[in-house]
N, C-alpha and C positions, 0 to 999 in steps of 0.2 A: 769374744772375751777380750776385757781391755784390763791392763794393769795399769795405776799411778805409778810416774819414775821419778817425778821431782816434786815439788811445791814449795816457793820460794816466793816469800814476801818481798815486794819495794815496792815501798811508801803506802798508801792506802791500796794496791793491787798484790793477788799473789799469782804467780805465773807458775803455770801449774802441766807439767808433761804428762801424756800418756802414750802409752806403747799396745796398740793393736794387732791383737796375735792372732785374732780367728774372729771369725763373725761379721757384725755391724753395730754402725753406730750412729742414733739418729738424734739430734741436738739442737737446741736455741740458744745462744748466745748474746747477751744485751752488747749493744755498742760500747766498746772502748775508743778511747784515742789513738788515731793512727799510729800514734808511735809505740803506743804498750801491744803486746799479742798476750794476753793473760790466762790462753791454755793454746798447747799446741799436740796435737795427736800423731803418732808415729806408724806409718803403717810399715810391710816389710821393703817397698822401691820409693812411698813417696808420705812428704807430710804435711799436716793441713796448720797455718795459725789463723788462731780462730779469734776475733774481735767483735764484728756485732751479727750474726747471722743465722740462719737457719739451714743447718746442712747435715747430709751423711756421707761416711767412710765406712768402706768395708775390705775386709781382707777376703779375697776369695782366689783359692790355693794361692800364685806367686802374684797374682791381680790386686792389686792397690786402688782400689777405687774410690775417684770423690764427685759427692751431688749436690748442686746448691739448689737450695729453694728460694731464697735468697739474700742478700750482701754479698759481700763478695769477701773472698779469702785468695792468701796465698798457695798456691799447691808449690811445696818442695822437691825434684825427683832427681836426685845426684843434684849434678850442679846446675841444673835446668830449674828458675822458677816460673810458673806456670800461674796467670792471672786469671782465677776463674769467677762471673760474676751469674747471679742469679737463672736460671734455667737453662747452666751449661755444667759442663761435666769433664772428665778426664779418668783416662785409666793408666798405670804404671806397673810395668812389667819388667824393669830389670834389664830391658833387652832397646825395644825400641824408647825416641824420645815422645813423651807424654804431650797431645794436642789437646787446645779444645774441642769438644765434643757438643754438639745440642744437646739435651734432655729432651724426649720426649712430650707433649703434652700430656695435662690433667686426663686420663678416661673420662667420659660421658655413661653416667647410670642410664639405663633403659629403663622407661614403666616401670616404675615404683610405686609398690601398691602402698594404701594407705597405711597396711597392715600386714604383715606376714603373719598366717595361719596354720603352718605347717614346719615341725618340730625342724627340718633341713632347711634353712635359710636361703634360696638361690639367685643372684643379682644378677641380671643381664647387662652386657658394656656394649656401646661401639665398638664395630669395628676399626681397626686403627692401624694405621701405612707406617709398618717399622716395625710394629710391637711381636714381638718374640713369644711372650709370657706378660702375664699378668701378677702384681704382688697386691694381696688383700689382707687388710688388719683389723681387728673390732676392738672396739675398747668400751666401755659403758657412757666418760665422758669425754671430748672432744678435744683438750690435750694429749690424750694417748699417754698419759702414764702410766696404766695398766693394762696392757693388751691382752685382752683374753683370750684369741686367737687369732690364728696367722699361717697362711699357706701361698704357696704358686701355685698359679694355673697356667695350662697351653691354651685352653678354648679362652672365649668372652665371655664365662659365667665364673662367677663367683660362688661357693655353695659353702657355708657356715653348718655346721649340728653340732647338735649338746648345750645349749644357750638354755638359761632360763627364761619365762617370760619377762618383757621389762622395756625398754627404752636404750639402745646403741647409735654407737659410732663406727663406721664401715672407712677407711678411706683404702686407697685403691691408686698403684702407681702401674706404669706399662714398664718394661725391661725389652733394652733393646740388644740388639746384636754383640754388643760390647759386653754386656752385664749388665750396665749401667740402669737403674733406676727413674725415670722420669718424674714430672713432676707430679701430685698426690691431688688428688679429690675427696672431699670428705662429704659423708653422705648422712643424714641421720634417718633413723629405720624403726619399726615396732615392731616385735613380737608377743603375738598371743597364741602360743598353740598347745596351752595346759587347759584344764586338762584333755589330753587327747582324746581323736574322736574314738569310737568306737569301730570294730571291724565289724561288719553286717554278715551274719551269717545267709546260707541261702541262695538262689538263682538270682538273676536279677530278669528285666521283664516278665515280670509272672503276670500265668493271665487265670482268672478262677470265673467261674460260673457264679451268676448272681443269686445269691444267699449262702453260699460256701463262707465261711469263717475265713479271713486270711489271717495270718500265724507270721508275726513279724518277729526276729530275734537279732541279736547281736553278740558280741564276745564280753566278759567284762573287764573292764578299766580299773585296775589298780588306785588307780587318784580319784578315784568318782564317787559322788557316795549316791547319786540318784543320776536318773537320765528324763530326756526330753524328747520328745516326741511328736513329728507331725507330718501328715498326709495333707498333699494341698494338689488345686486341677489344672495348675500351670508349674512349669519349672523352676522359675522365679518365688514361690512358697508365698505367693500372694490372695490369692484365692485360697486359704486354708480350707479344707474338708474336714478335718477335726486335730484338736492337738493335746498333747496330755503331759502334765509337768510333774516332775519330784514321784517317779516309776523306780522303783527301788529294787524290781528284775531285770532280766537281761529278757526279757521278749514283752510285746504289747497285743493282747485280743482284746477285740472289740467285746463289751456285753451281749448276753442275750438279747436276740431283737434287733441289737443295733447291727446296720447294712449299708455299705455303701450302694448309691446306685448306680448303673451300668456307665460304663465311662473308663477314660482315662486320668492316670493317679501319677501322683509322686509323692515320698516318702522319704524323712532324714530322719537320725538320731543323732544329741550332742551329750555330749558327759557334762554333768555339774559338782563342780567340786561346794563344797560346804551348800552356803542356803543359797549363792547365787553365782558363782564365778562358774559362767559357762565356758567351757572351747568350743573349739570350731566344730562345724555339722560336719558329718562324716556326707559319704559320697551320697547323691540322690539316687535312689531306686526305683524302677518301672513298676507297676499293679494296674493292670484292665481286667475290670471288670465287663465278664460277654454278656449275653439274656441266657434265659435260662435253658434256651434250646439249644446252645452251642457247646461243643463241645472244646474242654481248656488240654493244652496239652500238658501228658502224664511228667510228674515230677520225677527224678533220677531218685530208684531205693537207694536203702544203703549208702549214702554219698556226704559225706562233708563238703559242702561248699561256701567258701566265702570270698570278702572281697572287700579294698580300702579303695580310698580316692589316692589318687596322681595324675601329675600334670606333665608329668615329660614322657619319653621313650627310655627306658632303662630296664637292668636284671633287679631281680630283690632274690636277697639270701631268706628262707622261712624257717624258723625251728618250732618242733611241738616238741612239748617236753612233760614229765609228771609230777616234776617241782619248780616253784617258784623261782630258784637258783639255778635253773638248768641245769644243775647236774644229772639231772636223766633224761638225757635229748631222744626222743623218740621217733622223730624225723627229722632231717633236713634236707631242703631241697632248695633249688636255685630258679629261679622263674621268669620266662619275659614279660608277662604282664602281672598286674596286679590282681589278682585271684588266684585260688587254691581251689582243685575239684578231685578228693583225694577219698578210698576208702572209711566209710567211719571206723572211729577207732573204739576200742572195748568201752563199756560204758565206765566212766571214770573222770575226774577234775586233769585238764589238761591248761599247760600256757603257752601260749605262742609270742612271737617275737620275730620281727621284720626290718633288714636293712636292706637300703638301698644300694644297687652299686653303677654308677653313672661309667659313660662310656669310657673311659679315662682308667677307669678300675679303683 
């Protein structure tokens, strides 16, 4: 929280105070003449005047802290002025006298895919000698005048949810021992994970006897108005075995007659919203097909089983519920992995609904 305390015009410049009482504040500044300082910031031990640069100030509880990204500013603190220029820092406390400090280095993004597919956003960092915490921001364009969100982390990942699909800006600073802020990376990123995949009902490796009918299903997708479908003889969905578009059920049987033959399979489903905006394929599934002298083994009666894709180690929160709005939660359960292998429940329209909770909590 910052309040205006002055603004005072001389000659074509107006010099303008502000007094920071809580928070941060992250700023550009065009060069002025060394002699004019045409805003100056008040924290509660120390003050910044600010003439052409790129810098923040944060009040954090009796901490005064300032970051340059760069020019250079005066830092204020009592009668101490403190010359800080481009990738150094300073903290004021009221108590001790105010040093330069380094800032930190820029983070280093890890394997950046070309595309993010999955509704949780997750960015892996370097490692990095110092860093305490990590601070990450998104914004759509790459000034960052709208931040759409913002959190700290202690690990080297970065994890965004609730984004719509679209095109962002990530940048990402380290926090060192001080408090202090280092200097920022900025990343640009895609998301495509509408509409979402579907959850796959069902076992996964199934194995049936050849000319047994297999019986594919899934959950359905609120955003979807049709689904996509394909069995292929490698994992990679290169060698397709058969595939079937604009399925306006939530399960796929083959026709009479038609059979796969003896071998090993794999199987996606993607959701498509109108006539073409696919998302991403949901998790691949096993299907061997044995001869017809073998014997497949027996499916679980009675059993709800399903199952999403993910790619790290973590709990997920599951609710079944009997409405749309959960307000009749009919299960919840907390899970290590990703699948559910749970009594069926009365015959009836049920919705579920899945968070993840990373180690961190």
């Amino acid at each position: 929280e910052a309040k205006e305390i002055t603004r005072k015009k001389k000659g074509d410049f107006f010099n303008t105070v502000f007094k920071l009482v809580a928070g941060r504040i992250d700023a550009v500044k065009n060069a002025f003449p060394a002699e004019r300082s045409p805003l100056l910031i008040q924290g509660m031990h120390g003050t910044i005047g600010v003439r052409g640069t790129h810098f923040r100030m944060a009040q954090d509880g009796d901490n005064t802290l300032a970051e340059i990204e760069h020019g250079k500013v005066g830092f204020a603190v009592g009668e101490q002025a403190v010359a800080l220029s481009g990738g150094e820092g300073s903290v004021a406390d009221g108590v001790k006298p105010a040093a330069v400090i380094p800032l930190l280095s820029a983070p280093v993004v890890m394997n950046l895919p070309g595309q993010f597919e999955n509704i949780l956003v997750r960015v892996d960092l370097q490692e990095m000698q110092g860093a305490q915490a990590f601070r990450g921001e998104v914004a759509r364009e790459e000034d960052f005048a709208n931040i759409l969100a913002q959190n700290t982390y202690q690990g080297t990942q970065v994890r965004i949810a609730n984004l719509a699909d679209g095109t962002y800006w990530l940048r990402v600073r380290a926090i060192d021992v001080h408090g202090l802020q280092g200097l920022e990376s900025r990343t640009r990123f895609v998301l495509k994970a509408h509409p979402v995949a579907p959850l796959l009902m069902g076992t996964n490796d199934v194995e049936l006897a050849h000319g047994i009918q297999p019986d594919f299903s899934w959950a359905e997708v609120d955003e979807a108005q049709s689904y996509r479908f394909q069995i292929a003889r490698d994992q990679e969905f290169k060698d397709l075995a058969l595939k079937q578009d604009n399925i306006k059920a939530t399960r796929f049987s083959f026709a009479p007659g038609q059979n796969l033959q003896i071998g090993q399979y794999y199987w996606r489903v993607a959701s498509v919203k109108g006539e073409a905006d696919q998302g991403p394929w949901s998790e691949v599934r096993k299907l061997r097909v044995l001869p017809d002298s073998a014997t497949a083994p027996a499916l679980k009666p009675g059993r709800m089983i399903a199952s999403w894709q993910d790619d790290a180690t973590r709990k997920f929160e599951f609710q079944m519920a009997g409405s749309k709005d959960f307000s009749d939660i009919k299960l919840n359960l907390t899970l290590n992995e990703p699948k559910i292998d749970i009594e069926m429940p009365a015959v009836g329209k049920y919705f579920f609904r899945i968070r993840t909770v990373d180690a961190d909590g």
